[in-house]
C-alpha positions as CSV (number, residue, x, y, z in Angstrom):
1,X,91.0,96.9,77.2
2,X,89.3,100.2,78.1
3,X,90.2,101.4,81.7
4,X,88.9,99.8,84.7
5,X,88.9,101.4,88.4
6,X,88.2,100.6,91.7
7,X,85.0,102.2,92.8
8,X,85.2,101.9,96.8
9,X,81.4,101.6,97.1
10,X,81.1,98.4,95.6
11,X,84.6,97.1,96.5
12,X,85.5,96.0,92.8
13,X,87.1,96.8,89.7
14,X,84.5,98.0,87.8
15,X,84.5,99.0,83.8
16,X,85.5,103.2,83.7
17,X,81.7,104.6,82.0
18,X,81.3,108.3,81.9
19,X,78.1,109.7,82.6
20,X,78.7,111.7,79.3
21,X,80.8,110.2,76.7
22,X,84.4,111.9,75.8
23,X,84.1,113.5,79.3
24,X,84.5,113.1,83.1
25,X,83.7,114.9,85.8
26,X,86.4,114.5,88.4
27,X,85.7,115.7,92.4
28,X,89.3,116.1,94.6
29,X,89.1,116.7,98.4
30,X,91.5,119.4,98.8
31,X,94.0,121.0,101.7
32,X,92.3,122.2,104.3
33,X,95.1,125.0,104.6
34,X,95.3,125.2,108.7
35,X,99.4,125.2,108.1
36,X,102.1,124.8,105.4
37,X,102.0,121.4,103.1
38,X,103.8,118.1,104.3
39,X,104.8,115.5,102.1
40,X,102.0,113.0,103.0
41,X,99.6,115.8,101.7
42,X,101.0,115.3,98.2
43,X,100.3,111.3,97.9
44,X,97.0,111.6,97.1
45,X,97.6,114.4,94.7
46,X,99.8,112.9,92.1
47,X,98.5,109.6,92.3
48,X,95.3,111.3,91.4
49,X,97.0,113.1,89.0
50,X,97.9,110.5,87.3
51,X,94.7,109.2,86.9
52,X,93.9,112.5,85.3
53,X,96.6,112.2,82.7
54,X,95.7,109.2,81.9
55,X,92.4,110.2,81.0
56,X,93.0,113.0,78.7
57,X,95.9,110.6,77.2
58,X,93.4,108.2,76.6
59,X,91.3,111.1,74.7
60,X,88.5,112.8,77.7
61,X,88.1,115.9,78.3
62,X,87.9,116.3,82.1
63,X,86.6,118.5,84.5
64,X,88.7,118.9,87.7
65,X,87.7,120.5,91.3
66,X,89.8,120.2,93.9
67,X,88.0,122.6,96.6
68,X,89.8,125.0,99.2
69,X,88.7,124.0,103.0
70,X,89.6,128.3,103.9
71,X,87.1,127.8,107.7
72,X,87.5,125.2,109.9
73,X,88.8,124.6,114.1
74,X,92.1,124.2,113.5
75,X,92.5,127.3,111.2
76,X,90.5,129.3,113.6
77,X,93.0,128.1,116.6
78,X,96.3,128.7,114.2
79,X,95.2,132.2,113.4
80,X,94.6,133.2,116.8
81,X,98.3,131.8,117.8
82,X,100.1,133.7,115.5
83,X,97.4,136.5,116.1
84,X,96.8,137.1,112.6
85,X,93.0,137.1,110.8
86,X,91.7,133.7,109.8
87,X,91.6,135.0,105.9
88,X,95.1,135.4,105.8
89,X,96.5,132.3,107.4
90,X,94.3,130.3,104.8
91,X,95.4,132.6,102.2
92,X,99.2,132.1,102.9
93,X,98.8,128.5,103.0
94,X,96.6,128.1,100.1
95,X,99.4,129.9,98.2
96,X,102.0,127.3,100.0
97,X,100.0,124.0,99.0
98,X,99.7,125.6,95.1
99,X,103.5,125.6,95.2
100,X,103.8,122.4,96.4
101,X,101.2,120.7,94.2
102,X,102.9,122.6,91.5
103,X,106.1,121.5,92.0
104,X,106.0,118.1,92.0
105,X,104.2,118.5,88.8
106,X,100.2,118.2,89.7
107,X,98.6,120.1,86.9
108,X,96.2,122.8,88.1
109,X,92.7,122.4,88.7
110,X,89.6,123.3,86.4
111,X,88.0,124.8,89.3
112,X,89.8,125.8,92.8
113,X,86.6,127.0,94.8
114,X,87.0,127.5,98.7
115,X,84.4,127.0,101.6
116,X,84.2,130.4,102.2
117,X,82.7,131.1,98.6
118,X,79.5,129.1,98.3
119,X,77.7,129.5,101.4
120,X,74.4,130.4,99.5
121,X,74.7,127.0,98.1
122,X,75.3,125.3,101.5
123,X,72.0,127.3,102.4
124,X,70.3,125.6,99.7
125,X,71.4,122.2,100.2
126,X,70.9,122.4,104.1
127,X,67.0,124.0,103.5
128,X,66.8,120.4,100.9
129,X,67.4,118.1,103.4
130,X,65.7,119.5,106.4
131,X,62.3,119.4,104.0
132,X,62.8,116.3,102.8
133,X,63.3,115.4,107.0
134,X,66.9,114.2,107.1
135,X,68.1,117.2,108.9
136,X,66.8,119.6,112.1
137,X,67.6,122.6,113.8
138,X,68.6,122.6,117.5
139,X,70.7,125.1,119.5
140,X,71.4,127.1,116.6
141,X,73.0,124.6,114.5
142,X,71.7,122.1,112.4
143,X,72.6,118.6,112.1
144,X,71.7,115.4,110.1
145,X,69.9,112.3,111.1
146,X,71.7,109.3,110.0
147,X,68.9,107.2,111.1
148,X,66.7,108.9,108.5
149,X,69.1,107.6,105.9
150,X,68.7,103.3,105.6
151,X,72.0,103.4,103.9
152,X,74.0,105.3,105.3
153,X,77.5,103.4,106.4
154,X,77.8,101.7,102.7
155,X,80.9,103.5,101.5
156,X,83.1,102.4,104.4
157,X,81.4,99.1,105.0
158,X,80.1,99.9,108.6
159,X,76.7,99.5,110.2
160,X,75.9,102.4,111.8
161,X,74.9,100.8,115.2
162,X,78.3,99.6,115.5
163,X,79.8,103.2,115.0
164,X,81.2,104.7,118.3
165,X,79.9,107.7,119.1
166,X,81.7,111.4,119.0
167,X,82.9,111.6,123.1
168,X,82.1,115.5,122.7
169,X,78.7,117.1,124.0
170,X,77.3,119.1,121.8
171,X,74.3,121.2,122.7
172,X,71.3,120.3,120.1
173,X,72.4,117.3,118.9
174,X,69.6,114.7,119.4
175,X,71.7,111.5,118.5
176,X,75.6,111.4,119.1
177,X,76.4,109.8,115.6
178,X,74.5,112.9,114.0
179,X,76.9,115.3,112.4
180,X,76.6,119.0,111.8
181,X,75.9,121.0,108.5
182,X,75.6,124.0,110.2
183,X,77.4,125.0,113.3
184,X,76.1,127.8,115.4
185,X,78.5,130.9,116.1
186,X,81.0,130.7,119.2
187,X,82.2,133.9,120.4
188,X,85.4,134.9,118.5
189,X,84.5,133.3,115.5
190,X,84.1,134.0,112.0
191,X,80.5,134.0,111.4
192,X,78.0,134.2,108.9
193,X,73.6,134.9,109.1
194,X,72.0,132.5,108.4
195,X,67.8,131.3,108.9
196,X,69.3,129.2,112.0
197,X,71.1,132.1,113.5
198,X,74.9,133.5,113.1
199,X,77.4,130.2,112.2
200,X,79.7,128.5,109.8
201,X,79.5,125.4,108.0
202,X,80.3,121.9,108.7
203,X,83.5,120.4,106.6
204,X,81.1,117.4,105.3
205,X,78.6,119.9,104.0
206,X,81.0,122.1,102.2
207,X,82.1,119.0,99.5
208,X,78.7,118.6,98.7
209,X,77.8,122.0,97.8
210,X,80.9,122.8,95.5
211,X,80.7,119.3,94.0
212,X,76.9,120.0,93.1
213,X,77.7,123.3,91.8
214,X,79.9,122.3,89.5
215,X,79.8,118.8,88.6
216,X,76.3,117.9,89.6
217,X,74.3,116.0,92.1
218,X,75.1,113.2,90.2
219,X,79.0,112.8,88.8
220,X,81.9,110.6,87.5
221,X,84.7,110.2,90.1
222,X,85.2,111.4,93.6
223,X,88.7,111.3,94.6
224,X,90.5,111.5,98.3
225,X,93.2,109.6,100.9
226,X,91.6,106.8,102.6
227,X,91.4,108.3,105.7
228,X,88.9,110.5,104.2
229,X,86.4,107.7,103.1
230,X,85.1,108.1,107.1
231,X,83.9,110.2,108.5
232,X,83.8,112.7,105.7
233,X,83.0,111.3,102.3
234,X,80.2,109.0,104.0
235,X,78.9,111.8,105.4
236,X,79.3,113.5,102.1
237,X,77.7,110.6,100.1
238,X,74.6,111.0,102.6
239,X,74.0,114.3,102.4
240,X,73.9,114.8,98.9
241,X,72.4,111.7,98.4
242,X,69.5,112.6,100.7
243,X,69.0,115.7,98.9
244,X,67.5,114.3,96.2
245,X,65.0,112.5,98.0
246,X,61.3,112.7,96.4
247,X,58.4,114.0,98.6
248,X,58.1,111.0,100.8
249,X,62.4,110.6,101.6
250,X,63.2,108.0,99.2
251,X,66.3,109.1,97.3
252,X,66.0,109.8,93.7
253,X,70.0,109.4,93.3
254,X,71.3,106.1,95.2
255,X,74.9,107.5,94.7
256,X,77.1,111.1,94.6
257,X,79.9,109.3,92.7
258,X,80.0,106.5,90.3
259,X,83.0,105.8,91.1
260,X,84.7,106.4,94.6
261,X,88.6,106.3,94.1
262,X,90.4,106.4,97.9
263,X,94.2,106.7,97.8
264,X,97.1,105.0,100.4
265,X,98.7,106.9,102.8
266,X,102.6,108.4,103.2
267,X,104.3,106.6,105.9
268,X,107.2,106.6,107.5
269,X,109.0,104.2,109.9
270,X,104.9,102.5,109.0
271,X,103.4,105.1,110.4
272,X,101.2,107.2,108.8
273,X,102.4,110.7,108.0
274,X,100.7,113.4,110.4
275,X,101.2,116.3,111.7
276,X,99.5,115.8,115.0
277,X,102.6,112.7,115.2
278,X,105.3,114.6,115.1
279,X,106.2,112.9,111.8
280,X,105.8,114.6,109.0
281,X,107.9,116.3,106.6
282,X,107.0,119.6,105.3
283,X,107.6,119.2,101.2
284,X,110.1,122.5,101.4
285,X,112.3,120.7,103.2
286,X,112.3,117.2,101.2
287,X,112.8,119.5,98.3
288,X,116.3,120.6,100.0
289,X,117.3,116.8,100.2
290,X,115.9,115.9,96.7
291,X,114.5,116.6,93.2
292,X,111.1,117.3,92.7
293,X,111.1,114.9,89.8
294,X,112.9,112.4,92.3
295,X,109.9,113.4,94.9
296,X,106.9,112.6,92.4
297,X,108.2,109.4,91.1
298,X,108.4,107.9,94.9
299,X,104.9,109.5,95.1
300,X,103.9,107.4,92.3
301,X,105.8,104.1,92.0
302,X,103.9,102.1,94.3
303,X,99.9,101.6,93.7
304,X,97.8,103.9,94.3
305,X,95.8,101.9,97.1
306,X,98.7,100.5,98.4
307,X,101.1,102.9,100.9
308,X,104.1,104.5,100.2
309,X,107.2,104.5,102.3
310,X,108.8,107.7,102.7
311,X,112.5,106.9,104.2
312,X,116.4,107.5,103.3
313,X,116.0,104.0,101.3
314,X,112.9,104.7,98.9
315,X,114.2,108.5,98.2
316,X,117.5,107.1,97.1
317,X,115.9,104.2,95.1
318,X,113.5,106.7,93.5
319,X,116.9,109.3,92.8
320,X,118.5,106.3,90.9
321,X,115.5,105.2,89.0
322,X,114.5,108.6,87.6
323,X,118.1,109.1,86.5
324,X,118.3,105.9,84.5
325,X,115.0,107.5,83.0
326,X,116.4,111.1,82.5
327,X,120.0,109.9,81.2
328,X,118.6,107.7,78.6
329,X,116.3,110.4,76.8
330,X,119.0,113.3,77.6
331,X,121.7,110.6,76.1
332,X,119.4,110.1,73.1
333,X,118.4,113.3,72.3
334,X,122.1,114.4,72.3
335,X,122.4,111.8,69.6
336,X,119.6,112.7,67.3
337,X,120.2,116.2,67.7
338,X,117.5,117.3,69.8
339,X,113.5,117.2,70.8
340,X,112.7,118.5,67.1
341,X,114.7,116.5,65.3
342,X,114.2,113.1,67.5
343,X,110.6,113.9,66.9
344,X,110.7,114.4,63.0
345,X,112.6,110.9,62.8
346,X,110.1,109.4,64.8
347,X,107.3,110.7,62.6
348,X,108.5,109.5,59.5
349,X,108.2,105.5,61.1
350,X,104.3,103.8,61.7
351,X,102.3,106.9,63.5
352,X,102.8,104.1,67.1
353,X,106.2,105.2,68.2
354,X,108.2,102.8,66.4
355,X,110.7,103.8,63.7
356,X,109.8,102.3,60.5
357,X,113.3,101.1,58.5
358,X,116.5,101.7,60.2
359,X,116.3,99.0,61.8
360,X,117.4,95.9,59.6
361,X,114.4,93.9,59.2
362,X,115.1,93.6,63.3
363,X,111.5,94.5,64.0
364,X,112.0,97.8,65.3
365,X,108.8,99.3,64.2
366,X,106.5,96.6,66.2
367,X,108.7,96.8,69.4
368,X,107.8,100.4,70.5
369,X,104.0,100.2,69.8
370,X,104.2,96.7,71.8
371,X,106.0,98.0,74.2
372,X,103.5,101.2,74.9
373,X,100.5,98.9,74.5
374,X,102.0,97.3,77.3
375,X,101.9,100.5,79.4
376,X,98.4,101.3,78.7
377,X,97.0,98.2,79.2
378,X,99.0,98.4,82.6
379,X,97.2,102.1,83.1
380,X,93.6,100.8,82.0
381,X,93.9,98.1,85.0
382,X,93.0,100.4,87.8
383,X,96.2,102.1,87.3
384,X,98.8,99.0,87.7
385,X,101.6,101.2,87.9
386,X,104.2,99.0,88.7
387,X,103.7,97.4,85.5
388,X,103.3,100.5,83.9
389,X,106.5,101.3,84.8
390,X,108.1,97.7,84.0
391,X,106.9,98.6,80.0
392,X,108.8,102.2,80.6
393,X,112.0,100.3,81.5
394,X,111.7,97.6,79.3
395,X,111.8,100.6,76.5
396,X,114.8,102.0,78.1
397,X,116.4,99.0,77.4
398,X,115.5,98.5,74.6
399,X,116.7,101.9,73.2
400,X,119.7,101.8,75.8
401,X,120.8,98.5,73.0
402,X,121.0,100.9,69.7
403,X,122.0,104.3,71.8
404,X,125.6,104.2,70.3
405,X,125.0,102.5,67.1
406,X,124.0,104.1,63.9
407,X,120.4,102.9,63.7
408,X,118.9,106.8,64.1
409,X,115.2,105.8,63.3
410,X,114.6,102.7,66.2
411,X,116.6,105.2,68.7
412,X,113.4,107.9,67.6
413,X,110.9,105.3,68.1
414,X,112.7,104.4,71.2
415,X,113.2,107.7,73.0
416,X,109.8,108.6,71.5
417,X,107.8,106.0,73.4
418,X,109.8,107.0,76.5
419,X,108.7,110.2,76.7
420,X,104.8,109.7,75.9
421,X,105.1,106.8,78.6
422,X,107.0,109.8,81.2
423,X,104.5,112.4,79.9
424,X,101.6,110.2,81.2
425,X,103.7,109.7,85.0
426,X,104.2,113.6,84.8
427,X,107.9,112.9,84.4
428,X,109.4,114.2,81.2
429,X,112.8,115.6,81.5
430,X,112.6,118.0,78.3
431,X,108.9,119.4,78.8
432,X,108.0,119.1,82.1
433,X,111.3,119.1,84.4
434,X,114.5,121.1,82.2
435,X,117.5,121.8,83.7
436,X,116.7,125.2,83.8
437,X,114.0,127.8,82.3
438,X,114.0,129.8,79.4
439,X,117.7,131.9,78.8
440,X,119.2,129.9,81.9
441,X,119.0,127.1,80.1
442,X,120.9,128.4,77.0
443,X,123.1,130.3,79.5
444,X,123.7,127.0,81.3
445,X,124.6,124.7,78.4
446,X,126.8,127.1,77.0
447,X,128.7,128.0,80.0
448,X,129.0,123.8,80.4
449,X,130.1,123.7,77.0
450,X,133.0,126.3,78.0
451,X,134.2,123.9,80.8
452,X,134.0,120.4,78.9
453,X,136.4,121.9,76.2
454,X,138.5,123.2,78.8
455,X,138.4,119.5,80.2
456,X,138.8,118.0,76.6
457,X,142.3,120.6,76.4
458,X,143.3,119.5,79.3
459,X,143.5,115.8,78.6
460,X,145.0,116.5,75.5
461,X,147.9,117.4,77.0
462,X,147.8,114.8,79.2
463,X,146.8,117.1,82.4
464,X,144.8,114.4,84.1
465,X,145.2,115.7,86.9
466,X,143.5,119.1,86.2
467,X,140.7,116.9,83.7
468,X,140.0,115.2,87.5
469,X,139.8,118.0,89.0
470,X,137.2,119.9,87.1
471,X,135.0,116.8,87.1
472,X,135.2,116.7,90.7
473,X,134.3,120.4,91.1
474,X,131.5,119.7,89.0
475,X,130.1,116.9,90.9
476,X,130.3,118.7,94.0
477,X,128.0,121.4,92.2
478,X,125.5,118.5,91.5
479,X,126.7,118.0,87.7
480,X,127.9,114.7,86.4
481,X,130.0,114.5,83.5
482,X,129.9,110.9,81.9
483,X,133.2,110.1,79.1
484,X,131.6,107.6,76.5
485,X,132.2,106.6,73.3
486,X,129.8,109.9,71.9
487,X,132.1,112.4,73.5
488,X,131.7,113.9,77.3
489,X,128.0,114.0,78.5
490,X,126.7,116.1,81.3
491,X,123.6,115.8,83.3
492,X,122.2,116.9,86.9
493,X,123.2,114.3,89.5
């Protein structure tokens, strides 16, 4: 089965087919960076994430944008509060959501262009569609007609009769469900010149323009939360859409996106994660109570178009789940003597994952490639992660069964599966989240080395006390030390 996604315009699962084979062209609505990150912001970023790792697993090359909104009301409004410019508030915050994406794991984009950088190309597109008669001028902004677009209300399944009208009067605007490209200047603002007099642009209209640029009029995936699928990416879709239209306003392109992915929301207490609630959680502070690691996986573990509970219950399930994950590889590497030498055992079985020999005619070589067929076929179904993540536990298992006996080459296959499956999620304990970076790391497992001998000397001579003791210390420091059968093991509670 090749992968299969749910395109939002036609409300179905639909067969994944680049426009160009071996590559995609992937459009992400980014922060619009009016304040610091919450943890809602990052739901939609690693669940489209993952749909990006997917993709290159499965062998694409892919082209990602996630654009900068850097002009907008509510940055405008911010700025003036803390009486700073508008360019540095957006640049302070666009630094804030890079850490956050980056520490939960999101890899970095292709392309990161802000609003602010591709006003010619908002020109452009603006001049387009007032030609073609989808857009006019009035009180120095500019605005476009829906009514000049026979299609317009597809992607959200509305008709646009039954839309309720924006409350707000705005001067110029000849219908109330008409929305602005262009909004003329109000004093205090940023501006820039433009042939419709001083102004800035309109949040739909920016999308459009950086998409084009660098994707296309035409491309393969549009990406987004589901509360942006209206107003902003129908607005989005007509627009660009429109733009294309021949000489007498027929479109040329029926569609911006062949396939229009929308993710849940972050809730808590089933309320949607929002600022403007009073409910959010900015993701410095979860990152005090948790794990980034801990923070993705609950990010993750539910579909993507379903929503995700944020709440003392799901962080704790997702702290337990990830450490069966992490203790399992951490146990197995320990046994095979490390990443390199795990990896050259693996390699010497079928090329799958699975370990071939060593394992007594038990079938160990068909088990891991079954079991990571599993997972992909899970992926390729519109991302079924919960089975995905079934076939990574089942594996666990599975190489949980021969962790303390002598059969080297299944363990390989076993912890080698594991981490192609956890490299996918974004969740690899050894490449992407060590205990600790470069010379810390050696610094840290030697200083732990230190205090498990002095634990080992001190149960030696029957000092259980003190063997208690330093245990205890180290637990309160976040470091668990298991006694198995192997010897002492640490890890990072």
């Amino acid at each position: 089965m090749s992968l299969h996604l749910y395109d939002t315009r036609t409300r179905r699962v639909r067969p994944f087919e680049p426009l160009r084979p071996g590559h995609v062209g992937m459009y992400v609505c980014g922060p619009t960076v009016q304040s610091g990150p919450h943890v809602g912001h990052l739901r939609s970023a690693v669940a489209l994430d993952l749909l990006r790792r997917w993709l290159l697993a499965s062998g694409y090359q892919v082209t990602y944008v996630q654009n900068v909104t850097d002009i907008d009301d509510k940055i405008i409004a911010n700025a003036n509060r803390e009486g700073i410019s508008v360019w540095e508030l957006a640049t302070r915050e666009t630094r804030a959501f890079d850490e956050a994406y980056r520490a939960v794991g999101v890899l970095p984009p292709s392309v990161q262009p802000r609003a602010t950088g591709h006003i010619p190309e908002m020109f452009a597109l603006i001049k387009a569609l007032m030609e073609r008669g989808f857009a006019y001028e009035g009180e120095g902004s500019v605005w476009f007609r829906i009514s000049a677009f026979s299609d317009y209300g597809a992607l959200s399944n509305q008709k646009p009769d039954a839309m309720q009208a924006s409350p707000e009067v705005e001067p110029g605007k000849a219908d109330p469900r008409d929305f602005a490209l262009w909004k003329a200047a109000k004093p205090g603002e940023p501006a820039w010149g433009s042939p419709w007099g001083p102004g800035r642009p309109g949040w739909h209209l920016e999308c459009s323009a950086m998409a084009g640029k660098y994707l296309g009029q035409v491309f393969d995936i549009h990406g987004g939360g589901l509360d942006l699928r209206f107003p902003h990416h129908e607005n989005e879709r007509a627009q660009t859409v429109c733009a294309t239209a021949d000489a007498s306003g027929h479109p040329l392109e029926p569609e911006m996106a062949r396939y229009w992915v929308h993710v849940g929301l972050l809730t808590t207490g089933g309320t949607k994660m929002s600022k403007s609630l009073g409910n959010s959680f900015l993701v410095g502070e979860a990152l005090e109570q948790m794990r980034p690691q801990v923070l993705r996986y609950l990010l993750l573990s539910a579909h993507y178009r379903t929503t995700v509970e944020y709440s003392a219950t799901t962080v704790a399930e997702s702290a337990a789940a990830y450490e069966r994950l992490e203790t399992f590889v951490r146990n197995a590497l320990d046994i095979l003597g490390g990443p390199a030498e795990a990896a050259a055992l693996a390699a010497e079985g079928d090329g799958t994952g699975g370990a071939a020999g060593g394992s007594g005619g038990r079938g160990g070589a068909a088990r891991p490639a079954a079991a990571w067929a599993d997972f992909a076929a899970a992926l390729d179904d519109d991302l079924a992660v919960s089975r995905a993540l079934a076939a990574l536990f089942g594996a666990v298992g599975q190489g949980n069964q021969v962790l303390s006996k002598a059969h080297r080459r299944e363990l390989a296959g076993w912890v080698d599966v594991v981490r192609r499956m956890l490299t996918v999620l974004g969740l690899d304990p050894v490449q992407q989240w060590p205990a600790a970076g470069g010379q810390l790391a050696t610094a840290l497992e030697g200083v732990m080395q230190v205090v498990l001998d002095l634990r080992s000397s001190a149960r030696a001579r029957k000092d259980y006390a003190e063997a208690d003791a330093i245990r205890a210390r180290l637990r309160d420091v976040g470091i668990i030390v298991d006694d198995t059968s192997e010897g002492q093991r640490w890890r990072l509670a």
